[in-house]
C-alpha positions as CSV (number, residue, x, y, z in Angstrom):
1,X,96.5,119.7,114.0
2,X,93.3,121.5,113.8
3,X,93.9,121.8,109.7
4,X,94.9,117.9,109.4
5,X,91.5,116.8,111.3
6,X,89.3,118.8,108.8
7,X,91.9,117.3,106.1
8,X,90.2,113.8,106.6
9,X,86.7,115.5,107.5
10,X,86.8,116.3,103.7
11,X,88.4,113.3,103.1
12,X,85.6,110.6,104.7
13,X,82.7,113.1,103.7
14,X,83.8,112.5,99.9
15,X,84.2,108.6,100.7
16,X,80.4,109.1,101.7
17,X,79.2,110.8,98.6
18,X,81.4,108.5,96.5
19,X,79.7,105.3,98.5
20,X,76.5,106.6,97.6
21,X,76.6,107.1,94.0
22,X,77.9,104.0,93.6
23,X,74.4,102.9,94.5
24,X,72.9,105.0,92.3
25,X,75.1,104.0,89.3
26,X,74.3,100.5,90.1
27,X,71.2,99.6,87.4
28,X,70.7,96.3,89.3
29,X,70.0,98.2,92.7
30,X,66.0,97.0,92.7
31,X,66.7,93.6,92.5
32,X,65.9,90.9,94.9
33,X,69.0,89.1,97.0
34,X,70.0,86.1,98.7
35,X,71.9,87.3,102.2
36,X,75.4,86.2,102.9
37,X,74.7,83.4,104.4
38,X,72.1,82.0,102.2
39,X,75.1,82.3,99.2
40,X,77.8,80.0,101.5
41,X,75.3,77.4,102.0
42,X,74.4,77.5,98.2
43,X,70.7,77.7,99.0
44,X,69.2,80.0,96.5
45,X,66.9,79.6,93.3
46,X,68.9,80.3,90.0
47,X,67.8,83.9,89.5
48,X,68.5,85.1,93.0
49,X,72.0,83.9,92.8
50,X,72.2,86.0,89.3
51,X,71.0,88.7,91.2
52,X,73.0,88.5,93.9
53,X,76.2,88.1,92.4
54,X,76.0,91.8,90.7
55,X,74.7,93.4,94.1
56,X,77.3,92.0,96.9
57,X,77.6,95.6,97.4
58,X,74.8,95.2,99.2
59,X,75.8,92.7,101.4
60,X,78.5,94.6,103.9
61,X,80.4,97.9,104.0
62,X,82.2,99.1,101.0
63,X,84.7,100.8,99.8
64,X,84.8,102.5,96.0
65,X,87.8,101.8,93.8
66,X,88.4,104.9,91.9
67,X,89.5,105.3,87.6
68,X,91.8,107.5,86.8
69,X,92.0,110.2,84.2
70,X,92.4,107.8,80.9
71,X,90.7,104.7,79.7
72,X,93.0,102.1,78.9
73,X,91.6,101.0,75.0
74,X,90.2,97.9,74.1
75,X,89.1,97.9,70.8
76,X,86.9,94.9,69.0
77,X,89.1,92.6,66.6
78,X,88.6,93.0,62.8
79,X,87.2,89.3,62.8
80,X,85.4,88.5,66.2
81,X,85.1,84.5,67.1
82,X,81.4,83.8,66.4
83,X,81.9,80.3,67.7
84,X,84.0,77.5,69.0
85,X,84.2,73.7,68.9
86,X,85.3,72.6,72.7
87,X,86.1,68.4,73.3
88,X,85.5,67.9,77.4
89,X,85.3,64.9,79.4
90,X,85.1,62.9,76.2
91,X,82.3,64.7,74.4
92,X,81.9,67.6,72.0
93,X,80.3,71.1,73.1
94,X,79.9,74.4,71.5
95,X,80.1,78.1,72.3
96,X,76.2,78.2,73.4
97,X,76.7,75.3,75.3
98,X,79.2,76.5,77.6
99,X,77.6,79.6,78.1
100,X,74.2,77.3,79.3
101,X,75.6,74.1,80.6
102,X,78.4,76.1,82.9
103,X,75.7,79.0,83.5
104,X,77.8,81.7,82.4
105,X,76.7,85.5,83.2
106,X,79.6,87.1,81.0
107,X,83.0,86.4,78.8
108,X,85.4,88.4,76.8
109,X,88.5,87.5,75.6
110,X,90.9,89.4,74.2
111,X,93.7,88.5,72.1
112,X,96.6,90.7,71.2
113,X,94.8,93.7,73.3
114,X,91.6,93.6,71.3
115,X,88.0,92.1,72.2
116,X,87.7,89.3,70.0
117,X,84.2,88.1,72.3
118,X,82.1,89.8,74.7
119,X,78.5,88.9,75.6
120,X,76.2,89.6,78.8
121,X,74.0,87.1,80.1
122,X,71.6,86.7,82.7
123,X,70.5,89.9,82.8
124,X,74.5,91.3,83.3
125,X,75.0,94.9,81.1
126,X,78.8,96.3,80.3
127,X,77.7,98.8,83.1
128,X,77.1,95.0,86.0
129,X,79.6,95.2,88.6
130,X,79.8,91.2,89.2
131,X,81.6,89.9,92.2
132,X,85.4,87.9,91.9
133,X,85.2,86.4,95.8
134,X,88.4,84.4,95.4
135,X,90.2,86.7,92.3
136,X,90.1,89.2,94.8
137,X,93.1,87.2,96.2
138,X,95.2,88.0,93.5
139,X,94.2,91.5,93.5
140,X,95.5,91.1,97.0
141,X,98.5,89.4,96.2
142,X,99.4,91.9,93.1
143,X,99.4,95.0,95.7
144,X,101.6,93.0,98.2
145,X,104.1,92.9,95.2
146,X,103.5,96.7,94.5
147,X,104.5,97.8,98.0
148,X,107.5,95.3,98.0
149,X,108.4,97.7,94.5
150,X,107.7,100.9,96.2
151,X,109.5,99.7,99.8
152,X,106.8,99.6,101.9
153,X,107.5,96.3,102.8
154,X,110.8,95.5,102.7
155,X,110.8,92.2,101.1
156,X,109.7,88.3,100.9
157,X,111.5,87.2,103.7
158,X,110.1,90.1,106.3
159,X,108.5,88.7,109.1
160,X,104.3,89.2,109.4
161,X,105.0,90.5,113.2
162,X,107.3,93.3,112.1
163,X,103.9,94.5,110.3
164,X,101.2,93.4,112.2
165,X,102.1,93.1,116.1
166,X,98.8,91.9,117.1
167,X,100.2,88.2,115.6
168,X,103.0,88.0,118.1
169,X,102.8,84.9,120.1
170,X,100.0,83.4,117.2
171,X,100.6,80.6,114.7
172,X,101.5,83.7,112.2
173,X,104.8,84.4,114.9
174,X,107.4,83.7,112.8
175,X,105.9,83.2,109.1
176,X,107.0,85.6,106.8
177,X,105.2,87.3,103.9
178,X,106.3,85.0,100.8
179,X,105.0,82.1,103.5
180,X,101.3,83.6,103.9
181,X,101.1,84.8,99.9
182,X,102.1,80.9,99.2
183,X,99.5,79.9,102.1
184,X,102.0,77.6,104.1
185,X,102.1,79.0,107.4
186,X,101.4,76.7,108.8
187,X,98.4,77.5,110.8
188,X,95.2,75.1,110.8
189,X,92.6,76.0,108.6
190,X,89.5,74.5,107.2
191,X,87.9,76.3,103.9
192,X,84.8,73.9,103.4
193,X,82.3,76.7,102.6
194,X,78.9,74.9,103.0
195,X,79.9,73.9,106.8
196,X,79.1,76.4,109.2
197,X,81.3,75.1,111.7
198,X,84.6,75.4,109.4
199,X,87.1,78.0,109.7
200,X,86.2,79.8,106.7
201,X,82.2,80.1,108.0
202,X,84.0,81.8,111.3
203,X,85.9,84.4,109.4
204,X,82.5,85.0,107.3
205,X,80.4,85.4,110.6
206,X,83.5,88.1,112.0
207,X,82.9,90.0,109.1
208,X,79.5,89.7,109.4
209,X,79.5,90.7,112.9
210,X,81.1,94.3,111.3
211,X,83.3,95.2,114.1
212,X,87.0,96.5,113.7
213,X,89.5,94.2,114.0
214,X,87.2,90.6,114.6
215,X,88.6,88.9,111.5
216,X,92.5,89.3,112.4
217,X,90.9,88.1,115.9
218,X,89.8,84.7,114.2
219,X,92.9,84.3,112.8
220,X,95.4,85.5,115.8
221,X,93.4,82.4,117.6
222,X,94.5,79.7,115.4
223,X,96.6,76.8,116.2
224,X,99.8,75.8,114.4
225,X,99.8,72.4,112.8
226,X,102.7,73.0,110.9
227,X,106.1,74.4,110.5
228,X,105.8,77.4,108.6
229,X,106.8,76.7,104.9
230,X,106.3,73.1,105.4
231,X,102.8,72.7,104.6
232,X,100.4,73.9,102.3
233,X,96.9,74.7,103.0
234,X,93.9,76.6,100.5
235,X,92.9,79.2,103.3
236,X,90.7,82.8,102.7
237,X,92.1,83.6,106.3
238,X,95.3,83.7,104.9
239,X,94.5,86.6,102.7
240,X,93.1,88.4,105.5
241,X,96.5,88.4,107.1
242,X,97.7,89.2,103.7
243,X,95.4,92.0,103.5
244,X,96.2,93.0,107.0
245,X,100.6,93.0,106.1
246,X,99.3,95.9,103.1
247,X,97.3,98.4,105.1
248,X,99.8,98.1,107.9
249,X,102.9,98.6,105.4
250,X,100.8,101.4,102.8
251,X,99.4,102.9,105.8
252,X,96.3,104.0,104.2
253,X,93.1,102.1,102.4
254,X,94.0,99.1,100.4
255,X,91.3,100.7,97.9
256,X,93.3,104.0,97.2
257,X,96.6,102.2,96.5
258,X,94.5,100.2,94.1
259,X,93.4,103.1,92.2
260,X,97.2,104.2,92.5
261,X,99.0,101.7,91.5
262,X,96.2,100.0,88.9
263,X,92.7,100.9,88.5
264,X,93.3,104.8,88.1
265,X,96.9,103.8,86.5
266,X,96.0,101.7,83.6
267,X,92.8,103.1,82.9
268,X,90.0,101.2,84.3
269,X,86.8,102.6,82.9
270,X,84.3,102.0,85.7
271,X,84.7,102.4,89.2
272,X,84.9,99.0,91.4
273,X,83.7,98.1,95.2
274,X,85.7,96.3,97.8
275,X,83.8,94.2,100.7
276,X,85.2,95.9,104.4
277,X,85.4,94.5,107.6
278,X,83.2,97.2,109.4
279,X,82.2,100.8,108.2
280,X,85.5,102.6,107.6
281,X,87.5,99.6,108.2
282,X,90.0,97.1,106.1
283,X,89.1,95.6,103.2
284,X,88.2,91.5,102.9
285,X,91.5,90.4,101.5
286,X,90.2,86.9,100.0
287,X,87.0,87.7,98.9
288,X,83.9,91.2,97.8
289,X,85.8,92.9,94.8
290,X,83.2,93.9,92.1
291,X,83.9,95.2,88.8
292,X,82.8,95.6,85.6
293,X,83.6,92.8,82.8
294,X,86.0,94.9,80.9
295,X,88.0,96.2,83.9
296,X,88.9,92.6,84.6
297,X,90.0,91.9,81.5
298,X,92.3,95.1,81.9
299,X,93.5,93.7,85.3
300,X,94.6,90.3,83.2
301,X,96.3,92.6,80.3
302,X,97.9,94.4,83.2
303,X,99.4,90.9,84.2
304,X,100.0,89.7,80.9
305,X,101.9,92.8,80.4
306,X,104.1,91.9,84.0
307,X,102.7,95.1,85.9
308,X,104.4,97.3,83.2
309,X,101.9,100.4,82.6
310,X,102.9,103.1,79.8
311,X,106.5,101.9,80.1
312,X,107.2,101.9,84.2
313,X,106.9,99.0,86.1
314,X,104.4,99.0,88.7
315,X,105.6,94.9,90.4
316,X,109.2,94.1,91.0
317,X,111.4,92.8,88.1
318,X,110.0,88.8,87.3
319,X,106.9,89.5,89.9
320,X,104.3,87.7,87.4
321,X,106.4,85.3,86.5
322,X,107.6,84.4,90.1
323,X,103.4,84.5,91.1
324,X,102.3,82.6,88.5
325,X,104.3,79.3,88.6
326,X,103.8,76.4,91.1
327,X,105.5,76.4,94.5
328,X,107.9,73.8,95.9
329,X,106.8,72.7,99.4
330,X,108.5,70.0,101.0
331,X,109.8,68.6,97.8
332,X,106.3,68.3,96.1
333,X,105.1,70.6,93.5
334,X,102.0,72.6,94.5
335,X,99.4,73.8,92.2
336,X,99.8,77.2,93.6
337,X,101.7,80.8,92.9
338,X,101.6,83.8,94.5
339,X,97.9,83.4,95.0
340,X,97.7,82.8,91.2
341,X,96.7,79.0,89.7
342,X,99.1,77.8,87.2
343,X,98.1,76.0,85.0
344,X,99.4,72.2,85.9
345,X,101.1,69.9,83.6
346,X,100.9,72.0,80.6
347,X,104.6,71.4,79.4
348,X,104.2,71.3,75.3
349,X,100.7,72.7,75.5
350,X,98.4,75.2,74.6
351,X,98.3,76.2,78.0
352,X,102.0,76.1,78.6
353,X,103.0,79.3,80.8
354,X,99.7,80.4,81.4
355,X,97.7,80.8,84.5
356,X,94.4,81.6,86.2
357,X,92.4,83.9,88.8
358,X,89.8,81.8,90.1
359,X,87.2,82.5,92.3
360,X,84.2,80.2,93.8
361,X,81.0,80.2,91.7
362,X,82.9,79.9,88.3
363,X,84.6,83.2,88.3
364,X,88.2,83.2,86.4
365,X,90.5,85.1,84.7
366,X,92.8,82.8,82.1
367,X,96.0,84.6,81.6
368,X,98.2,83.2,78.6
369,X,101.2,84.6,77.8
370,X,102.3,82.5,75.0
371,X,99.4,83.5,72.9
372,X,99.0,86.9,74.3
373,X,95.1,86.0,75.2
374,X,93.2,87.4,78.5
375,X,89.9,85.2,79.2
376,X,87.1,86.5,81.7
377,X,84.3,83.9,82.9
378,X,81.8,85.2,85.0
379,X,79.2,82.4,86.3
380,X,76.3,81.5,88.4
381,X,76.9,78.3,89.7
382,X,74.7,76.9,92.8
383,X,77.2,75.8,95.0
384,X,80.7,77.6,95.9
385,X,82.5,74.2,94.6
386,X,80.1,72.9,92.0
387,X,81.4,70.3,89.5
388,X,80.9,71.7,86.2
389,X,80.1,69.1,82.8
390,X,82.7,71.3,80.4
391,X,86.0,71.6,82.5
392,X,87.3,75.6,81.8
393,X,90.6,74.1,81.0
394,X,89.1,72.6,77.4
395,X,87.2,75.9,77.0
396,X,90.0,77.9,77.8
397,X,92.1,75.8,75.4
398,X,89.4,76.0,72.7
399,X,88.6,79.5,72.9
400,X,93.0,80.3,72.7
401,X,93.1,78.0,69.2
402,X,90.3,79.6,68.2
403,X,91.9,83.1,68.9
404,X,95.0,82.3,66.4
């Protein structure tokens, strides 16, 4: 006993010394931030956001993401795009203007495995970790299939309360994990960002509070509106329970099973950070992944390539496919995978098969099968939900015509 307590002395005292030289690789570490609550109510001037967007790091406990031994390649295509023509909302745009217009901080896109465009804006270098909030959902999502692989949890129809107790007798009592990755469990949830009385706001104040255990406190006290299944409902809370089911099932950090199964697997070249709930504690399911521009665009080629890493399969058999399309709930088709976006209505299009990360603030990554293209879109929007004058579908589409 007295060897398996120094075992994790070691153990947290290298989780220390890793936390802080990710500070010190960080080359944005000097640079003045909005707080957390200041970046929910979308009150902050342009550059401010900028800043604070590659420094969330700063914002809560974290936990490092670690590479692995190899760098997964990404060499730049013989002929890079130099620019694009992009029809939106009944007008045309360019490459520059989207980049302005839509206040973009970074893209790449890569076609066939190679970098056919890649620029930094806003002050962002290839060494800016920038923030995913709402990507990190799929990152989320992606792991839940990994331990479903590796039988850790033993499949989509296992009930949350065989993992996570504390829901018994909750609106989560009898939902099961397909349910909460599809978020139609049922239980009542408002996401409205900007109102501090909303659901979402609560979970952000829990986790603001630091404490172990507060957020799966907010959402063990919701109410049921629905039967489970029957309904579905956009909800960050969900992913907390989400994130919750993995660290019960894996029985270790969310962050190390990353590096396992992904980061360290496929050859990420830069560590990542990952938001927690208190010092030491779970990670933020739905929201505080950073990572550098490139390792997200290795995280799309490790989807486009369905979880399949130097031959083995990381995801069960069909798992992207299965994540990626829309969901039938109640006989209506919802815009909505396995915490994956398809993309809607694209039947005889460019985007046909393909689908999106997305997180708040104009974060995506564009998956495309069909064409074999990975797109990245960092942004610095001013609101969470801000309406945006060139719609990412038209760029998206653009950019993939352009990339033939």
């Amino acid at each position: 006993m007295k060897i398996q307590a120094a075992f994790w002395i070691i153990i947290a005292f290298s989780m220390q010394v890793a936390q802080s030289q990710a500070q010190v690789d960080n080359p944005h570490s000097d640079e003045t931030i909005a707080t957390v609550r200041e970046v929910y109510d979308g009150t902050f001037l342009p550059d401010i956001g900028a800043n604070t967007f590659r420094n969330i790091d700063r914002l809560f406990s974290t936990r490092i993401v670690e590479t692995g031994s190899h760098v997964y390649p990404l060499p730049t295509r013989e002929k890079p795009i130099a620019n694009i023509s992009i029809e939106s909302n009944g007008r045309s745009y360019d490459l520059y203007d989207y980049l302005a217009v839509n206040r973009v901080s970074g893209l790449l896109a890569i076609k066939d495995g190679e970098v056919a465009y890649e620029t930094y804006q806003l002050g962002n270098t290839p060494r800016t970790r920038w923030m995913s909030m709402s990507i990190a959902k799929s990152i989320t999502a992606t792991l839940i299939g990994a331990a479903i692989k590796d039988g850790y949890i033993a499949g989509l129809d296992s009930q949350l309360v065989d993992y996570i107790p504390a829901l018994e007798g909750s609106a989560y009592d009898g939902v099961t994990v397909q349910q909460v990755l599809q978020m139609t469990s049922g239980a009542g949830w408002n996401e409205t960002y900007t109102d501090r009385s909303s659901d979402r706001r609560e979970l952000l104040e829990a986790q603001i509070a630091q404490e172990e255990g507060g957020m799966l406190r907010v959402m063990a006290n919701l109410e049921r509106v629905a039967e489970p299944g029957s309904r579905w409902n956009y909800s960050t809370g969900e992913t907390q329970v989400a994130a919750e089911l993995l660290h019960a099932a894996i029985e270790r950090p969310i962050s190390e099973y990353l590096t396992e199964k992904i980061w360290g697997n496929m050859g990420m070249e830069s560590q990542a950070n990952w938001w927690l709930e208190s010092p030491g504690g779970i990670e933020v399911g739905g929201s505080g992944f950073s990572a550098t521009l490139r390792d997200y665009g290795r995280f799309g080629q490790f989807l486009l390539d369905e979880g399949v890493v130097n031959g083995a399969p990381v995801l069960p058999d069909g798992w992207v496919k299965r994540a990626s399309q829309p969901n039938i709930i109640n006989g209506e088709e919802v815009e909505y995978g396995f915490m994956l976006w398809p993309e809607m209505n694209a039947q005889g299009s460019i985007h046909e098969e393909a689908y999106e990360a997305v997180g708040i603030f104009g974060q995506f990554i564009y998956v495309n099968p069909r064409e074999n293209v990975v797109i990245v879109v960092w942004s610095a929007r001013s609101k969470p939900e801000a309406t945006t004058v060139i719609a990412e579908a038209d760029f998206f589409a653009a950019m993939t015509r352009a990339l033939r």
